[in-house]
PATI-212205 format. One line per field, with one value per residue (C-alpha): residue number from 1; residue in one letter; x, y, z. Coordinates in Angstrom, 3 decimals. Each point is the difference from the previous one (the first is absolute). Example, Ala and Ser with C-alpha at 12.3 -4.5 7.8 and 13.67 -1.06 7.14 Angstrom:
# PATI-212205
num = [1	2];
residu = [A	S];
px = [12.300	1.370];
py = [-4.500	3.440];
pz = [7.800	-0.660];
This chain:
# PATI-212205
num = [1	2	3	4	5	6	7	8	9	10	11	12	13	14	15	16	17	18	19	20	21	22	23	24	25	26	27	28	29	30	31	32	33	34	35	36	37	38	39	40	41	42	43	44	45	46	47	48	49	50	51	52	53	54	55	56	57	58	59	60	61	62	63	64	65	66	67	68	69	70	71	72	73	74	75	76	77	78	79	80	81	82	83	84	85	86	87	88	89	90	91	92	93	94	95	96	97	98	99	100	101	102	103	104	105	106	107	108	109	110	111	112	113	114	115	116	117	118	119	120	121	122	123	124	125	126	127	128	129	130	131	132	133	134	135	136	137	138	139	140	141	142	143	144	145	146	147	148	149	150	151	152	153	154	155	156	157	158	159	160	161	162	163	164	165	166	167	168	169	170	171	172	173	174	175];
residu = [X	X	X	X	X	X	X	X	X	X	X	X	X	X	X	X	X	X	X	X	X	X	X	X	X	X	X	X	X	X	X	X	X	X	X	X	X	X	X	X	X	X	X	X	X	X	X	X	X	X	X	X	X	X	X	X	X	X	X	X	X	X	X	X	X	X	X	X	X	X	X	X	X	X	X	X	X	X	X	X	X	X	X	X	X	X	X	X	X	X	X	X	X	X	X	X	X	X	X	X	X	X	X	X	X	X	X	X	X	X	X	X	X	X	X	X	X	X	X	X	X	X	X	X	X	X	X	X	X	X	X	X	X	X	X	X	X	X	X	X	X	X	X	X	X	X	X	X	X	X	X	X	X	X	X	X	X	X	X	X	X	X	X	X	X	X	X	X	X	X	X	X	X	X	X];
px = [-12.844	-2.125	1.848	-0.657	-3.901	-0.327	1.968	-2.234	-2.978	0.800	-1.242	2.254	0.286	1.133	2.356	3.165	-0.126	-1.252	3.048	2.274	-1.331	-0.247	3.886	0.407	-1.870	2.672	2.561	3.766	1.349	-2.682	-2.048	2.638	-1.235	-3.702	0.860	2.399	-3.673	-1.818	1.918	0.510	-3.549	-0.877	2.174	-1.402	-3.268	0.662	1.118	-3.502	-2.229	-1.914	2.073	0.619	3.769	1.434	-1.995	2.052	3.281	-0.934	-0.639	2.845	2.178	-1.427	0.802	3.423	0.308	-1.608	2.416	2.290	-0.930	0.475	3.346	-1.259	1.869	0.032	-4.134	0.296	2.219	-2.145	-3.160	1.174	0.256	-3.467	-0.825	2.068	-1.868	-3.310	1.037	0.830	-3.128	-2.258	-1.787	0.493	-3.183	-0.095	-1.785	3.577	1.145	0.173	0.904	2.242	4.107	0.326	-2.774	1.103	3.397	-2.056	-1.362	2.213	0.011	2.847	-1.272	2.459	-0.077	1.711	2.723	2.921	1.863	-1.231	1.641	3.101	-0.127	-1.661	1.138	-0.093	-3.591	-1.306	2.031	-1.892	-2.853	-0.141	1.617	-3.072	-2.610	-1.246	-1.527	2.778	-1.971	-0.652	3.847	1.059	-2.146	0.940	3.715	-0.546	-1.890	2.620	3.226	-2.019	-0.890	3.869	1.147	-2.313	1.145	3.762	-0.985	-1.449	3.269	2.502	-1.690	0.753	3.472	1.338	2.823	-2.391	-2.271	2.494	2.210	-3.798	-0.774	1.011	2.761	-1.960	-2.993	-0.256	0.131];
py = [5.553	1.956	-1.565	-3.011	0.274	2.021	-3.423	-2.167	1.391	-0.720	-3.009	-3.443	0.385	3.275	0.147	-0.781	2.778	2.576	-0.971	0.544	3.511	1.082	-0.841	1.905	2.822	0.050	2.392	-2.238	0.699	-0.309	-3.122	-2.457	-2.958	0.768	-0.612	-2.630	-1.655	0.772	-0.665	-3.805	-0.188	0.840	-2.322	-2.504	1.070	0.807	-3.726	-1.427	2.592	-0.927	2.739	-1.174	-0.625	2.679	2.530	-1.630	0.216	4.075	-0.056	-1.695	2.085	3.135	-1.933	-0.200	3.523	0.949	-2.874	2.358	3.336	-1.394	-1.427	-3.622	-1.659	-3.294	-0.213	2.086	-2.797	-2.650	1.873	0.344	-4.051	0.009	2.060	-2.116	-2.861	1.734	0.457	-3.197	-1.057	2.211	-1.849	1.103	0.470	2.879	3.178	1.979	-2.431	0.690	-2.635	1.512	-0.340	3.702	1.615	-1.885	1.712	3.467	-0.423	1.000	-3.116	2.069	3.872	2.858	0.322	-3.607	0.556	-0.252	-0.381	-3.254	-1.144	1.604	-1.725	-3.309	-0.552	-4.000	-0.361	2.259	-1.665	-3.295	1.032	1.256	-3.348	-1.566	1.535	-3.209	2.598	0.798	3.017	1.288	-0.899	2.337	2.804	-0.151	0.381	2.270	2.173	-0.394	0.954	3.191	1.008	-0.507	1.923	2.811	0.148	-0.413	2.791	2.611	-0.683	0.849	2.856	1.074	-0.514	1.228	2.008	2.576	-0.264	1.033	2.850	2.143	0.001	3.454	0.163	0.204	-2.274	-2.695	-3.492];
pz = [24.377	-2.135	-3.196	0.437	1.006	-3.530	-1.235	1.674	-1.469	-3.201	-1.726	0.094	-3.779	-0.234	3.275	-1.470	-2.598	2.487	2.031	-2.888	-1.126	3.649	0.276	-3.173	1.502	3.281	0.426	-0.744	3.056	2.039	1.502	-1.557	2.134	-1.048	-3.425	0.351	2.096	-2.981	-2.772	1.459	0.469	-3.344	-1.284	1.719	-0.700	-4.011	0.107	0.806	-1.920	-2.853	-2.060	-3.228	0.036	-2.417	1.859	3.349	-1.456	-0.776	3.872	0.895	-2.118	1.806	3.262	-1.065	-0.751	3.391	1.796	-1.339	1.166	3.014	-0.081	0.585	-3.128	0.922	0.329	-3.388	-1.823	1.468	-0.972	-3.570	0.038	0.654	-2.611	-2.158	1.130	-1.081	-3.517	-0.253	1.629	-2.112	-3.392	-3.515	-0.529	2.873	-1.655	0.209	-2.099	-3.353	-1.941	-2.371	1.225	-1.575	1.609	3.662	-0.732	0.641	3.034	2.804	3.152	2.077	0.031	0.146	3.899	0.501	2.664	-1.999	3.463	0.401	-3.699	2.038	3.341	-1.343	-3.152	-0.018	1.457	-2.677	-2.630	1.432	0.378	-3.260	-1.641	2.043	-2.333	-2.244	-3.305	-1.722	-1.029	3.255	1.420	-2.990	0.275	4.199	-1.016	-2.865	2.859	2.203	-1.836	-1.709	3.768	1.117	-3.135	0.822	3.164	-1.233	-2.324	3.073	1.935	-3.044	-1.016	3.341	0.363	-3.355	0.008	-2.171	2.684	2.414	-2.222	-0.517	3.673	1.432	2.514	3.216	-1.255	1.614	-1.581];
């Protein structure tokens, strides 16, 4: 009860990202339906704010992420679609924007904490989603963040299982 008068207090404007760094803030196994509440809200909400829309797809991206935390993968898939949908929505003239196709190549759209699970359990609404991206600059530099997030990941797991890995452990350490 409490949450949701500190929610309520907050300005219109400002409720849907309140909602999405409080669910940050909450504990992953904890108050699941409280952030599955919130997270839809704020979707809804992020959806009719006046945010410019590359600064919505950052916030849908981080609703993705959080979808994800909580194991709600479906809302995260459908989540990144809107956050596809921003990008394409969003001008070229948008003050991120930099005009130059080298300098867009630098600036990360998918950040390091994507859920590479969802690439995993969802691979053909990513791939569409991402397809659905009309800048060809933009729909590049999303699958150019993608595949170096799953190599890193690829990376963190077979570091972990090489046999090297496994011969310098001592014989009663545990994996």
């Amino acid at each position: 009860g409490g949450m949701q008068q500190v929610i309520k207090a907050v300005p219109d404007s400002l409720r849907p990202f309140a909602k999405i760094y409080f669910v940050d803030k909450l504990p992953k196994d904890l108050y699941t339906q409280i952030a599955r509440d919130f997270l839809d809200e704020s979707r809804k909400d992020l959806a009719n704010s006046e945010t410019p829309d590359l600064e919505k797809a950052d916030w849908y991206l981080m609703v993705v992420r959080l979808y994800a935390k909580f194991h709600f993968d479906t809302e995260a898939g459908e989540a990144f679609k809107d956050a596809t949908a921003s990008l394409n929505r969003a001008k070229s003239g948008d003050p991120r924007e930099t005009g130059s196709l080298s300098e867009e190549f630098t600036t990360k759209i998918i950040q390091a904490d994507f859920p590479v699970s969802l690439l995993e359990s969802y691979p053909y609404l990513i791939k569409e989603a991402v397809a659905s991206i009309t800048s060809v600059s933009r729909r590049a530099r999303v699958r150019l963040d993608l595949v170096q997030i799953s190599l890193k990941q690829y990376r963190a797991l077979a570091a972990k299982s090489t046999p090297e890995s496994k011969a310098s452990r001592e014989p009663n350490e545990k994996p």
